[in-house]
N, C-alpha and C positions, 0 to 999 in steps of 0.2 A: 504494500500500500504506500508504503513512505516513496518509493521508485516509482510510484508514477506519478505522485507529488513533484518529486524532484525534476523529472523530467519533462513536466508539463506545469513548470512554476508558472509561465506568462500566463496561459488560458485562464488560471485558477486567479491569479491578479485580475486581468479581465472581467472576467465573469463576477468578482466580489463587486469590481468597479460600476458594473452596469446594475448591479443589487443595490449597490448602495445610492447611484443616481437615481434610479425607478421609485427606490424608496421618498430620498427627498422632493421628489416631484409629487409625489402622490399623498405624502403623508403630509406635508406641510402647506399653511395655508398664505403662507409670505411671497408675493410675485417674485420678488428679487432672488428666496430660496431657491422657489422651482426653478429660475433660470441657472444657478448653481447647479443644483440637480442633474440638471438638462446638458450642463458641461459633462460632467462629472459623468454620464452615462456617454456622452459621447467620445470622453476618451478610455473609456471601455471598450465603447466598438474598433474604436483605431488601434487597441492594444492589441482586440482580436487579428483583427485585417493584418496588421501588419507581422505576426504570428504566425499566422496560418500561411503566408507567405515567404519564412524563413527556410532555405533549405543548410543541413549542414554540410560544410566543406563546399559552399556556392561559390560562383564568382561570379562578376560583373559581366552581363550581356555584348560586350565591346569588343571587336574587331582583334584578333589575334591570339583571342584563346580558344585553342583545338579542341578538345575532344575533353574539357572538363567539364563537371557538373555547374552547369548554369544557372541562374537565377532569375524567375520574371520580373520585371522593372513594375507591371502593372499593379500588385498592392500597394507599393510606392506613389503611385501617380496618384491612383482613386482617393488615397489619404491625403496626399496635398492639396487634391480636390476638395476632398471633407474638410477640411479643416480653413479653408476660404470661407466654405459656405457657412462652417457653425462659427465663426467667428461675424462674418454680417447676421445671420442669424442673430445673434447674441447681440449686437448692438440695435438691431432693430428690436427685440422685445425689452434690450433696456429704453429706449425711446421709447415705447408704448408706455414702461411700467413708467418714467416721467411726466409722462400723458396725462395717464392715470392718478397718479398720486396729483398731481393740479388741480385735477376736476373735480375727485371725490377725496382728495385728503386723507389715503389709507393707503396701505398696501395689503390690507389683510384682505382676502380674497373672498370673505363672506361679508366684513364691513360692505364692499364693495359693491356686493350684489344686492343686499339691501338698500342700499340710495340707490343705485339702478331702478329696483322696482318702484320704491316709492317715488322717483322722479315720473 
């Protein structure tokens, strides 16, 4: 049991990471939390991706090596992809929760929906 802990330490990282983001999204009622959360899951997924991506004894896809075990560039890219978008991401839902906290004066996310309704 301990051997396949050790050898699949990133996944077991991962996978707490996206535990513990899911959690804070869900469990708390603070916009600014969930968008923590919402990091915090997301570099879970990247931990995955770019894991599941590792080959050992890989090299670099580049011109002039034969016949050794190669490596795909593609988890690489997808992640710097991801990580553009949750980063606007992130700054557009902190503009929102700015928005927000102006108009109704909270961040708590049931404050919030009561002046909504009563409005």
């Amino acid at each position: 049991m301990i051997e396949l802990f050790a050898s699949h330490h990133t996944y077991i990282a991962a996978m707490l990471l996206i535990v513990i983001g899911l959690y804070g999204v869900i469990a708390s009622s603070n916009l600014v939390k969930k968008i923590i959360g919402l990091n915090v899951f997301q570099v879970g997924i990247f931990l995955f991706f770019i894991s599941s991506g590792y080959v050992m004894g890989g090299a670099p896809p580049v011109a002039g090596h034969g016949s050794e075990t190669l490596v795909s560039p593609l988890p690489h890219v997808l992640i710097l992809t991801a990580i553009v978008v949750g980063v606007s991401l992130t700054a557009v839902a902190l503009a929102l929760i700015v928005r927000i906290y102006a108009e109704y004066g909270s961040l708590d996310e049931t404050v919030v929906r009561e002046v909504s309704i009563d409005d």
